[in-house]
C-alpha positions as CSV (number, residue, x, y, z in Angstrom):
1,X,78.2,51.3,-4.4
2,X,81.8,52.4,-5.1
3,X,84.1,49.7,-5.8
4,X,86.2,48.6,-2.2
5,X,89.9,50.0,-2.8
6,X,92.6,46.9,-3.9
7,X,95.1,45.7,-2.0
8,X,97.7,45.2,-3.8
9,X,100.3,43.6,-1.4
10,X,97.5,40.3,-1.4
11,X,98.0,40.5,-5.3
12,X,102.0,40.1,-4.7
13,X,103.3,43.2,-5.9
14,X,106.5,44.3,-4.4
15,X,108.1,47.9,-5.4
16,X,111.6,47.2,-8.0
17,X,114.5,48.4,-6.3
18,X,115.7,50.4,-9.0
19,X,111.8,52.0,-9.2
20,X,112.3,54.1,-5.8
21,X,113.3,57.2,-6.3
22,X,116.9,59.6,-6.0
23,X,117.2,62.6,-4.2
24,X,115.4,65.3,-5.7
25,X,113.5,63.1,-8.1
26,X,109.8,64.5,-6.4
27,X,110.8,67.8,-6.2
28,X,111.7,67.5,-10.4
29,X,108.1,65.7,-11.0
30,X,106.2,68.1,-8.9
31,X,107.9,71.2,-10.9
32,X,107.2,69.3,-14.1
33,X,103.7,68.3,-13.7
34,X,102.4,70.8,-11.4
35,X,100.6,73.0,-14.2
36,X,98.3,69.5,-15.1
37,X,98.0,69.1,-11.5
38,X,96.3,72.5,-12.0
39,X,94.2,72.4,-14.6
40,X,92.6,69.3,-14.2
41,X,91.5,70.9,-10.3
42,X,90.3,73.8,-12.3
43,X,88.1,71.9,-14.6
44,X,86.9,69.3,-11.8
45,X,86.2,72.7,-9.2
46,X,83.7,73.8,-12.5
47,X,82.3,70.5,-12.5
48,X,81.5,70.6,-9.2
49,X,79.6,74.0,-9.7
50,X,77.7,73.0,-12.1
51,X,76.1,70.0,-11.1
52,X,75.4,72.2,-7.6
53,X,74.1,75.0,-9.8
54,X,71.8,72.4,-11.9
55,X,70.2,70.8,-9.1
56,X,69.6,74.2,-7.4
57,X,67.7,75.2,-10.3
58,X,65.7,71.8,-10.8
59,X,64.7,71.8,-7.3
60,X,65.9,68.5,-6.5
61,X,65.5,67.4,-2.9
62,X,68.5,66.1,-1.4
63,X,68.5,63.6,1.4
64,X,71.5,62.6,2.6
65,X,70.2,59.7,5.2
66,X,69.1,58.5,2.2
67,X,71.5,58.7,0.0
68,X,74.3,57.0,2.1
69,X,71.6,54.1,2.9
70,X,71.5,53.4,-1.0
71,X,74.1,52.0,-3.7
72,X,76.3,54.7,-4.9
73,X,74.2,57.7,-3.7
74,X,71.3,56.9,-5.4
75,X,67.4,57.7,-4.3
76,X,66.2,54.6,-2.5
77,X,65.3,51.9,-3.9
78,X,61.6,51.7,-2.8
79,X,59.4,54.0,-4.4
80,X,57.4,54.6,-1.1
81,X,60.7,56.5,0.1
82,X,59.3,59.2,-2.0
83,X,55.8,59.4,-2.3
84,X,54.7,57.4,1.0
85,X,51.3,55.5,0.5
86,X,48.7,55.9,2.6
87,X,49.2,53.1,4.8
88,X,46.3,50.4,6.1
89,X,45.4,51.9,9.6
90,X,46.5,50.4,12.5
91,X,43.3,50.6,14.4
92,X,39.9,51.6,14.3
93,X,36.7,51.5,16.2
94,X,36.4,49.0,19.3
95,X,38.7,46.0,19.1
96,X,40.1,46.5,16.0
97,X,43.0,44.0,15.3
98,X,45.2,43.8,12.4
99,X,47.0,39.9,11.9
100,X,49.8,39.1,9.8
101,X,50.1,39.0,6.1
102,X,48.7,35.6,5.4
103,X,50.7,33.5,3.1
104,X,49.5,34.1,-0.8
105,X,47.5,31.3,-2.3
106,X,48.6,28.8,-4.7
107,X,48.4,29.6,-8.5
108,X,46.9,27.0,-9.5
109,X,43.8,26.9,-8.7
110,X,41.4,30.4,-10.3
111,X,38.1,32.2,-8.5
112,X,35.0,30.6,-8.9
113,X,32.8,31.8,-11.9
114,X,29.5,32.9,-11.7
115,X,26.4,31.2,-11.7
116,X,28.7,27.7,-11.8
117,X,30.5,25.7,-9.2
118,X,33.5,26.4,-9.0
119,X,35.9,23.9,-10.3
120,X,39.4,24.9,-8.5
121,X,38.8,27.9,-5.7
122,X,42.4,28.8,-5.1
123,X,41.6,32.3,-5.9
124,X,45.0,33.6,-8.0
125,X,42.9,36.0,-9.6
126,X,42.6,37.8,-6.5
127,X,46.4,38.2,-6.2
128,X,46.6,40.1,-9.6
129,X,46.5,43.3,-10.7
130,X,43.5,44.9,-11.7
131,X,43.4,45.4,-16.1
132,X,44.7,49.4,-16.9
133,X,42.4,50.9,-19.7
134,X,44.2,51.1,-22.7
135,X,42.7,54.9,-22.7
136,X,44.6,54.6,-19.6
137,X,48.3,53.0,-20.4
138,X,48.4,55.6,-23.2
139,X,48.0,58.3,-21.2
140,X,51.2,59.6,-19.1
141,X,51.6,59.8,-15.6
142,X,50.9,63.4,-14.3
143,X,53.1,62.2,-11.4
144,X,55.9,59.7,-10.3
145,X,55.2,56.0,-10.4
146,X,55.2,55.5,-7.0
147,X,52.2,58.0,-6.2
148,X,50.0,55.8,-8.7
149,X,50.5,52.7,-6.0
150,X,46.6,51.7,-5.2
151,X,45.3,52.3,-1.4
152,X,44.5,49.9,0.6
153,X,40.6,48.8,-0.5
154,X,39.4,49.0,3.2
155,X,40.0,52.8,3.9
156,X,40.0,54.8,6.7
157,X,36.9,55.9,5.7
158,X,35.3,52.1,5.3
159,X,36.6,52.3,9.1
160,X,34.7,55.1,9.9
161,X,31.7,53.9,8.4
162,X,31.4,50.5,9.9
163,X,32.5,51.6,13.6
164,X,29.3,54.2,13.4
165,X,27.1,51.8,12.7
166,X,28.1,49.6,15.4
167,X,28.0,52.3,17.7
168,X,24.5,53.3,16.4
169,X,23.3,50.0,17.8
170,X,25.0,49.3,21.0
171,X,22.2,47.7,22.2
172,X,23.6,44.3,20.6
173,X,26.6,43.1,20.7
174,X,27.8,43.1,17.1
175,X,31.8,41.9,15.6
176,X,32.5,42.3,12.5
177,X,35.5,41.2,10.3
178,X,36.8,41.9,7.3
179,X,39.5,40.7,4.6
180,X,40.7,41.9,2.0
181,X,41.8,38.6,0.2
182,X,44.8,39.9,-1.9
183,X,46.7,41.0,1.3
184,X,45.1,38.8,4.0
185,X,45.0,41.5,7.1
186,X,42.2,40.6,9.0
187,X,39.9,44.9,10.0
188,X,37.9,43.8,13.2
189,X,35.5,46.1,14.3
190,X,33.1,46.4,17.2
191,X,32.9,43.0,19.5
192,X,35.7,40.9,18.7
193,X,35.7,37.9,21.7
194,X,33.7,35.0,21.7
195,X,30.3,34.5,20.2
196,X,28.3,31.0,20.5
197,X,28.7,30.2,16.7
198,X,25.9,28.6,15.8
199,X,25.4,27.0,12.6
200,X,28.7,29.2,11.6
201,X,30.7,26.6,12.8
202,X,29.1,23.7,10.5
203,X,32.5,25.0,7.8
204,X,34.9,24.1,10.5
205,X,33.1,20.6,10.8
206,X,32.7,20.2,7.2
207,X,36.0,21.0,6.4
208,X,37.7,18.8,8.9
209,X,35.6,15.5,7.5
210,X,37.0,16.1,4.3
211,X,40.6,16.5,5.7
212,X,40.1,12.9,7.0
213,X,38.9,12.0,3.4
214,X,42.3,13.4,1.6
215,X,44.5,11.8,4.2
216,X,42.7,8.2,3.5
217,X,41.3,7.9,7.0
218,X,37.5,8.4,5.5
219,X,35.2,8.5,2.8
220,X,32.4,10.5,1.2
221,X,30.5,7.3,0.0
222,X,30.7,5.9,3.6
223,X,26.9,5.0,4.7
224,X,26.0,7.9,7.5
225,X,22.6,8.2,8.5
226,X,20.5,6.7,5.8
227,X,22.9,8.4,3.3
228,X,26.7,9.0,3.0
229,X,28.7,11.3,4.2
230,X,28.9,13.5,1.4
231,X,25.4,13.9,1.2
232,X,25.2,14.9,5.1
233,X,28.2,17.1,4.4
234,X,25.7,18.7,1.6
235,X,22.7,19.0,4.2
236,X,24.8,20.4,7.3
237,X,25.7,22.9,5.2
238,X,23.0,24.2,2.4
239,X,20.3,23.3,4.5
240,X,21.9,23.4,8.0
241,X,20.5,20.3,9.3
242,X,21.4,20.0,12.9
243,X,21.1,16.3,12.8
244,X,23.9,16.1,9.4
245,X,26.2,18.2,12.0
246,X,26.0,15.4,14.9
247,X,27.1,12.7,12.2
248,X,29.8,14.4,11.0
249,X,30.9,15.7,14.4
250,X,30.4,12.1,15.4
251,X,32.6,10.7,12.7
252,X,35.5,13.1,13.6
253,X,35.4,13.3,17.0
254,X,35.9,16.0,20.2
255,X,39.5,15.4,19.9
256,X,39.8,15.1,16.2
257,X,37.6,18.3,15.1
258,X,40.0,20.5,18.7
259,X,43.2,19.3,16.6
260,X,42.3,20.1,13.2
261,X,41.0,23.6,14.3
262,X,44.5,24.2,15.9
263,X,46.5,23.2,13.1
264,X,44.9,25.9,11.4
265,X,45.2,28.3,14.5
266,X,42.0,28.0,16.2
267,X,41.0,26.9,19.8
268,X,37.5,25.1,19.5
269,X,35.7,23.1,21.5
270,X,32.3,22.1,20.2
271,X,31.2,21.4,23.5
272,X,30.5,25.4,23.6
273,X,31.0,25.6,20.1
274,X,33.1,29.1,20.8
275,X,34.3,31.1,17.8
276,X,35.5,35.0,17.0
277,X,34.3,36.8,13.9
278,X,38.2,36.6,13.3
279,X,38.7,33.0,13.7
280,X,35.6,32.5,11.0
281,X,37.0,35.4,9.1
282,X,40.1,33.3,8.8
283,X,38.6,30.0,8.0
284,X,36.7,31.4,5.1
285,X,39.9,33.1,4.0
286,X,41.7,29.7,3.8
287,X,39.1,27.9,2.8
288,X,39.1,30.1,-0.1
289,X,42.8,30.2,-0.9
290,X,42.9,26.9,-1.4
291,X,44.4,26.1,1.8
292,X,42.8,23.9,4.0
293,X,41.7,21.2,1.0
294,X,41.9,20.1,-2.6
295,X,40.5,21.9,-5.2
296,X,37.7,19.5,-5.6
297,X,36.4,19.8,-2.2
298,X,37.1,23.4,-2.1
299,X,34.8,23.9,-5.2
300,X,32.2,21.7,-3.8
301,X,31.5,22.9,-0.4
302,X,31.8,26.1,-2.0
303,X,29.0,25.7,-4.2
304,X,26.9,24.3,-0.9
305,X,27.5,27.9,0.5
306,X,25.2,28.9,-2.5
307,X,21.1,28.9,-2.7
308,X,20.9,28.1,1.4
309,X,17.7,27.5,2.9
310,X,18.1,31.0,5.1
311,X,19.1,33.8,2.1
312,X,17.9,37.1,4.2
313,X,20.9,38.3,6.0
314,X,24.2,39.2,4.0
315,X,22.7,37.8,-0.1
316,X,20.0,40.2,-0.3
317,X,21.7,43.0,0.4
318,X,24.9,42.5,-2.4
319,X,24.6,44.4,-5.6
320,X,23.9,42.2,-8.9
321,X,27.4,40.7,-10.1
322,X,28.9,39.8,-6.9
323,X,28.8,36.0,-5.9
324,X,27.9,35.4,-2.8
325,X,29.1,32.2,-0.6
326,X,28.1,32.1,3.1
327,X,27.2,29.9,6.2
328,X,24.0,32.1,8.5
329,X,23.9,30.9,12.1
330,X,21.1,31.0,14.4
331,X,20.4,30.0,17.4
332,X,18.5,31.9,20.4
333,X,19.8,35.3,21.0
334,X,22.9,34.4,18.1
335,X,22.6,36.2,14.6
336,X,25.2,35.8,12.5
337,X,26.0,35.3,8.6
338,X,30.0,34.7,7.2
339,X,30.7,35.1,4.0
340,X,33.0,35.4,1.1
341,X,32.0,38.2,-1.5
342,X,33.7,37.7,-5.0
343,X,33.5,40.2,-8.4
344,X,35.9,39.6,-11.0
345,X,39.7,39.9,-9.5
346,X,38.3,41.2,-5.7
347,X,37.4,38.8,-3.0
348,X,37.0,39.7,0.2
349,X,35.6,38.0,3.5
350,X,32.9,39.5,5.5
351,X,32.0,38.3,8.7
352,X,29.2,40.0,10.9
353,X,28.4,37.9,14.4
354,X,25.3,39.7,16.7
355,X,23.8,38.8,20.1
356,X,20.6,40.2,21.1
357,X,18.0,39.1,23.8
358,X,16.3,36.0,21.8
359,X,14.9,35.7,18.3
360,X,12.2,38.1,19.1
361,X,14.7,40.9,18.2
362,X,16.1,39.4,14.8
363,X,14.4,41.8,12.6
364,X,16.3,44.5,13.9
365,X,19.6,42.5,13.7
366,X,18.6,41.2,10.5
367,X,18.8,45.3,9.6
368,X,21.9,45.9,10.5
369,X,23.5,42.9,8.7
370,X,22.2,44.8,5.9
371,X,23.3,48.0,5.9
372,X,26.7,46.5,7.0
373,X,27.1,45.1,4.1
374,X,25.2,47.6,1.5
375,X,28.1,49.9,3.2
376,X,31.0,47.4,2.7
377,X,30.1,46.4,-1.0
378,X,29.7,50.2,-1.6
379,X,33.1,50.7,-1.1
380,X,34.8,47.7,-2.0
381,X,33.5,47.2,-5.4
């Protein structure tokens, strides 16, 4: 940006005087200096041709919106404002919703590791960069920087393929939702109200008896049930023992589990036990990130959302080297599985809630879970 002119009456300065000038005295410095005067409009006019002349030749765009919006004329700052990106779709298939950025994790905390419980979830890995070949950082760009900005992981075409496959099987009602953890937009697809939960809703439970834990109002070791409450914690959620849920429902209460759900921006009532495939989508996401408890409790209900008594929806159908954490729910005509798929520096959430008539048509449902996700792993890793 050009420098603003100087005022020089604020500095003080007054004009001498004997510095004005006699009569005739411009006429005189005119005469004297008029061939200067001249020249130096001859050799700025030539100037001026050139640099047209040179980015004629070159090809140069030139935008002048843009140019007066920057510093000093230059191209924009953002290198979208020349090579726009592909940007995330807005929607896509039935009741497809896209939230706000979600807030990045802490880095502190890393991804879990495979075939181990994870000892600090926050997953910072997720937030960075994928690793360039060195093949790769040798080699120069065959175009501008800004073209080589990634797309968005879940495409258009990821879109296209989930929304056919819902609409292949109308006969159920099927929502689906999907995150991409390093940006935190929540894809919905299909069915995207209320579904009876089920056993889904077990995280939401688990999650707020260990909030009670870390703000001193509980304990793990408590006596619950012939046990503690860490152990029906463990049940409730490996094993999905309906009876571990009433404890721990019990121990927080109607009113405590309806607040702690809103403070993380969901309306429940287990009463109904009501949830969307976003509102699990999102508590997976923040369970995840590190954001609804401490690292320690993160990484150990984590590690019960591994080796589940029910493995036959969403696990069995992810390729070798992804790790798989997830909560099935089942209950009459409810089918559903929520999950959190990890490889490496990726992490996405993957939610997929179905009603059907009643259990007798589960086999079918359990299908489509399947090819849901052989289709989203397909493209996301």
């Amino acid at each position: 940006m050009s420098e603003p002119a100087r005022d020089d009456a604020s500095r003080g300065y007054r004009d001498h005087p004997r510095s004005k000038p006699g009569p005739g005295s411009i006429t005189r410095r005119l005469r004297r200096h008029r061939p200067h005067y001249l020249t130096a409009a001859a050799v700025a006019f030539a100037l001026v041709v050139a640099g047209v002349s040179a980015g004629v030749q070159s090809g140069a765009p030139v935008d002048s919106a843009a140019a007066a919006a920057t510093p000093s004329g230059t191209a924009a700052a953002s290198p979208l404002t020349a090579v726009p990106a592909s940007p995330a779709p807005a929607a896509s298939g039935a009741g497809r919703a896209a939230s706000p950025k979600a807030t990045p994790p802490p880095a502190t905390a890393a991804a879990p590791k495979a075939g181990k419980v994870p000892a600090a979830v926050a997953p910072a890995a997720a937030h960075k960069p994928a690793k360039v070949p060195a093949a790769a950082a040798r080699k120069p760009a065959a175009v501008p920087a800004a073209a080589a900005v990634a797309a968005p992981a879940i495409s258009p075409e990821l879109d296209g393929q989930i929304g056919a496959i819902i609409a292949a099987n109308s006969a159920y009602a099927l929502g689906v939702s999907l995150i991409d953890l390093s940006d935190g937009v929540v894809h919905g697809y299909g069915v995207q109200g209320n579904f009876v939960a089920a056993s889904t809703a077990k995280i939401l439970a688990a999650s707020a008896y260990y909030h009670l834990v870390e703000t001193g109002r509980a304990s793990l070791a408590a006596p619950m049930g012939g046990t503690t409450a860490g152990d029906q914690i463990r049940q409730m959620v490996q094993q999905s023992n309906n009876n571990s849920w009433a404890l721990i429902l019990s121990a927080v209460g109607y009113w405590g589990i309806a607040a702690y759900a809103a403070s993380i921006g969901i309306t429940y009532d287990c009463t109904v036990n009501l949830l969307t495939p976003e509102e699990m989508a999102r508590t997976l996401e923040l369970l995840y990130a590190g954001r609804l408890l401490s690292a320690r409790h993160t990484a150990q209900l984590l590690s019960y959302m591994q080796n589940t008594n029910f493995e036959t929806l969403i696990p069995p159908a992810v390729p070798p080297g992804i790790e798989v954490f997830h909560k099935y729910g089942l209950l009459y005509g409810n089918l559903h599985d929520a999950s959190i798929l990890v490889k490496g520096s990726r992490a996405f959430v993957f939610v997929v809630y179905t009603r059907g008539l009643s259990e007798s048509d589960m086999g079918p449902r359990t299908r489509i879970i399947q090819k849901l996700t052989r289709t989203v792993t397909g493209a996301l890793f």
